[in-house]
N, C-alpha and C positions, 0 to 999 in steps of 0.2 A: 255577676259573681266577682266581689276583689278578691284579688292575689295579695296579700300583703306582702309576699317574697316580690314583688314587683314595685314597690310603694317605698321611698324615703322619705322619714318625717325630718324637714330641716327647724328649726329652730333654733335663730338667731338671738344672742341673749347678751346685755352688761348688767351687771351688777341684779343676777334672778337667783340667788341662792334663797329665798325663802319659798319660792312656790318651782322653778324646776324640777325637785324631785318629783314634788305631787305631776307634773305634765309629763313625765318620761313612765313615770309607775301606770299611770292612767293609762298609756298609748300602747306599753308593755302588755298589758290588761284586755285588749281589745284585737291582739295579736299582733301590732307594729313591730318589729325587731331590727329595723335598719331605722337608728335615728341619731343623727347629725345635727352636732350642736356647734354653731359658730359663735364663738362669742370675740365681743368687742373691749377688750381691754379688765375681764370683772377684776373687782380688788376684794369683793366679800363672799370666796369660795365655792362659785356656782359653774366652776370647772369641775374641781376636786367633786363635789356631788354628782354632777351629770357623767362620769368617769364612776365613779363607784356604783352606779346604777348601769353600767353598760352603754354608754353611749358613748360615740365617735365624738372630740372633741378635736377642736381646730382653733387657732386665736388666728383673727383676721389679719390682715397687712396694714389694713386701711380704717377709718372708721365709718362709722355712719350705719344705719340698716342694710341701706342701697346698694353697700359697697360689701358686704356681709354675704347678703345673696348672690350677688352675681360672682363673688369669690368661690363662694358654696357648691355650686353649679361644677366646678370642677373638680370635686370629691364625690361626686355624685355619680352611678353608675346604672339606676335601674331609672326604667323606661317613664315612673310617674315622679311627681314631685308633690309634698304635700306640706305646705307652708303654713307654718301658724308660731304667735306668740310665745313666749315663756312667761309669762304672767298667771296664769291659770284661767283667763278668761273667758275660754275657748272646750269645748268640750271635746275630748277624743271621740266620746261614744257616738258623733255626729257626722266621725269625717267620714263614713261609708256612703252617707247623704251627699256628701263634698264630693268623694271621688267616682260614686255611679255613672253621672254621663263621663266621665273622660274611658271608664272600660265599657261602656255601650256604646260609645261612638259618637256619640251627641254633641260632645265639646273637645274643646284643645286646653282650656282655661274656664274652671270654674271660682264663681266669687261666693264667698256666703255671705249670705243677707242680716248683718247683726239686728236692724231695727224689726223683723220679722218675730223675733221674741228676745227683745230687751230686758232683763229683770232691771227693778228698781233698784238704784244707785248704782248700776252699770256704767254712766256716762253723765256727767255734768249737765246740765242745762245749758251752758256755755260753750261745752262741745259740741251736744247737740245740736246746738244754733250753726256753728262752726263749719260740722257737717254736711247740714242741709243745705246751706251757702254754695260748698264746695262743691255738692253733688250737682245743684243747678246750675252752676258754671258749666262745668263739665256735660249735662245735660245740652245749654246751649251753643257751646264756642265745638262741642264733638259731635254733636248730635246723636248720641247713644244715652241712653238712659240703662244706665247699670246699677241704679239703686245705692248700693254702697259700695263706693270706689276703694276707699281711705280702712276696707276690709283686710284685721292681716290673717284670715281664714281665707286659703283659697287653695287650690291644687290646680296644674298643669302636667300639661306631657313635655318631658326632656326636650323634646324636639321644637315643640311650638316654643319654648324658652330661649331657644337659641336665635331664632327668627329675629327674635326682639332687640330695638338698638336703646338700650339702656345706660345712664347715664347718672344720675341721681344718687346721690352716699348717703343721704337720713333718710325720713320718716316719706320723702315725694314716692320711694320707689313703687307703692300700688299704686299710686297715680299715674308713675308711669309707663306702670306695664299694663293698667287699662287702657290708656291713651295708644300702644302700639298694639294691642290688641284689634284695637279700632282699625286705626292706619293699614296692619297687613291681615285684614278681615280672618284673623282670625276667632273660627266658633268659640264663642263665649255663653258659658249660663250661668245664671244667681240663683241660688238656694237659697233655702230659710233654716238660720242657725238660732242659738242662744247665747246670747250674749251675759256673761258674770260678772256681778262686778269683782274690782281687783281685792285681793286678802288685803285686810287693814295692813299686817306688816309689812308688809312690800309697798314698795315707792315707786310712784310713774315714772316712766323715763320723756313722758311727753310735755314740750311748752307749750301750749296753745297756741299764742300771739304769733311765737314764731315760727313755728312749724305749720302753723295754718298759711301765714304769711309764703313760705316757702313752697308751699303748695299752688296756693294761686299761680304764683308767680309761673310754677313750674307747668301750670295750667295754661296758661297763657302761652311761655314759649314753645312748648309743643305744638299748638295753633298752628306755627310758621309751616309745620310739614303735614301735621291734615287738616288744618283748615285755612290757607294760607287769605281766601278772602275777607274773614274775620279780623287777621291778624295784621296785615298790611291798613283793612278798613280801617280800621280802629286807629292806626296812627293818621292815616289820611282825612277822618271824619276830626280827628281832634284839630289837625293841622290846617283843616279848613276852621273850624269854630272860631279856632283864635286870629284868623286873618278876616274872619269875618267881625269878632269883636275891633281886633286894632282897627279895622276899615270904619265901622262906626264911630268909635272916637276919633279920629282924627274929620271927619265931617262932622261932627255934631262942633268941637271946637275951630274948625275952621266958618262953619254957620253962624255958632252964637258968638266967635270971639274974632274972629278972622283973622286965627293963628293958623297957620299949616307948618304942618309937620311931615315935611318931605321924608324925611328917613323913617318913620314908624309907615308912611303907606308904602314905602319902596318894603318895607320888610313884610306888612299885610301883603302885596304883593307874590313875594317871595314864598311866604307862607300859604298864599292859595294855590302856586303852580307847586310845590311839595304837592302836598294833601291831594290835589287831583290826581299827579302822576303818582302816588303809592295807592289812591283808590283802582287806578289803570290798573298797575301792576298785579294788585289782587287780583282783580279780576282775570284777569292773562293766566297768572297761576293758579287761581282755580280752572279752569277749563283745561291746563294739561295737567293737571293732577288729574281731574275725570276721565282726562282720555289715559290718562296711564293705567288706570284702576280697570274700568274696560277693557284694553288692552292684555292685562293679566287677566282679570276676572277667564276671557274669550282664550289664553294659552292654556291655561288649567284645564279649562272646561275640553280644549285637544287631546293635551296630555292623555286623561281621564278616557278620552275615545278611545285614542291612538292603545292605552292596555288595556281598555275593553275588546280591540280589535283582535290583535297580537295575540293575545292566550286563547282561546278560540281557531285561532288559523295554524297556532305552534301544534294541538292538538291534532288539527285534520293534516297536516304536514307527516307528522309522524305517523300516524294511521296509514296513510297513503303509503309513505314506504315501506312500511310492515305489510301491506297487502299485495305492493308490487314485489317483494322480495319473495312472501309465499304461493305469487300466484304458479301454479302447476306448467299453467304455457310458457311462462318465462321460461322457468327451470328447465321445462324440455329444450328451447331453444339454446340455449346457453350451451345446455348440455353438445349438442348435434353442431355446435360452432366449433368448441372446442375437440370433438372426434373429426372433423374435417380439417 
């Protein structure tokens, strides 16, 4: 059963005054009444609207989406969080589908599934490609497969948000709060949304190139802290290739010309004891990331004992001296201590 008195819809927005209303009227509709609108700088009225339909409004400090959210978080008071678009592309009538496991128990962070039911002209071809790129990066360098990361349909609980060390001011921040999702294991599940496309009159606020660009990237350096074998390899397998190229040219023209080129092998050189020791090093840091994950995994699983234990024993604690207080023999003794 959701509470919607427990549920804030945040909704982060620059320049959505042609389709906000529709997304606040719609969430109104469905019985939302805590909805929190952050917006980024708009200059085409999509305060003044989001205000006249009842909605908390806030202008950010900072810019970016990234920086939006995690500002937002701080106006926020009830227990669920439920993140989506100002665009209209997103359906209210779905988020009950979004937020069931987090009030069943089942997750901490749910993602919805936009390619689960894409309508036609929802998403470019070019995105799409974009997408699935990004998803299989993130598939291989995290080893989670979450379908669609780059989702901005998702809802959490206030608390697992907090867990999260977020960094990110545009368009990376799902990326990187799937990616810390991963890292501090927390429950995560994908549901299947629909995805709309955007109203003709309204403008994307997305670039492709470079916000895909920035995503990678952001792919990548998150590597460093889960999957640091990856992220070390990768420089160390490159740093070997190229010490392995300079090593064959400078033998191929010391063979056919019997030139040498003492400073390009002293740098092949160079360039193989790098690449090995950041291969080392990976490696090193992966083995105590594993042992640290164990290491928590094996505390919790305590924890989790330790008040299994405790509530149960507070119980027969209290019993017990309710039974020594009323038992009849006591009372007589007590009695006859105190008349002597």
């Amino acid at each position: 059963m959701i509470r919607h008195e427990d549920v804030c819809v945040l909704i982060p927005t620059y320049n959505e005054a042609e389709t906000i209303g529709d997304v606040i009227e719609r969430f109104n509709a469905v019985g939302f009444e805590h909805i929190l609108v952050i917006d980024g700088g708009s200059e085409d009225g999509t305060r003044q609207v989001a205000e006249d339909l009842g909605a908390t409004v806030h202008i950010q400090s900072g810019d970016g989406k990234g920086q939006a959210v995690r500002e937002a978080i701080n106006y926020i008071s009830q227990p669920y969080v439920l993140l989506v678009d100002g665009d209209s592309t997103y359906r209210p009538e779905e988020a009950g589908r979004v937020l069931a496991p987090l009030f069943t128990g089942e997750a901490e962070h749910v993602i919805g599934n936009r390619f689960a039911d894409m309508e036609s002209g929802a998403m470019t071809r070019l995105n799409q490609i974009g997408n699935g790129i990004i998803n299989s990066v993130f598939r291989t360098v995290h080893g989670r497969n979450l379908v669609d990361i780059l989702s901005g349909y998702r809802a959490f609980t206030r608390e697992s948000f907090e867990r999260l060390s977020l960094s990110a001011d545009g368009f990376g921040i799902e990326t990187e709060m799937s990616v810390e999702c991963v890292r501090n294991n927390i429950r995560t599940e994908v549901v299947p949304i629909t995805y709309e496309p955007r109203p003709a009159e309204s403008e994307t606020n997305l670039r492709p190139f470079r916000d895909g660009g920035n995503i990678i990237v952001t792919l990548y350096r998150l590597a460093k802290k889960n999957n640091p074998l990856f992220y070390f390899g990768s420089i160390g397998g490159l740093s070997i290739l190229a010490a392995a190229g300079l090593a064959t040219f400078v033998v191929y023209r010391w063979v056919a010309a019997g030139i040498s080129h003492e400073v390009l092998a002293l740098a092949a050189g160079v360039s193989l004891l790098f690449g090995v020791q950041m291969v080392m090093f990976g490696v090193l840091s992966d083995l105590i990331l594993t042992s640290n994950r164990e290491q928590s995994q094996r505390i919790e699983h305590l924890i989790d004992e330790i008040h299994t234990i405790e509530e149960p024993a507070g119980t027969d604690n209290s019993r017990q001296a309710g039974d020594e207080t009323d038992d009849p023999d006591v009372t007589d003794n007590a009695g006859h201590l105190n008349e002597n």
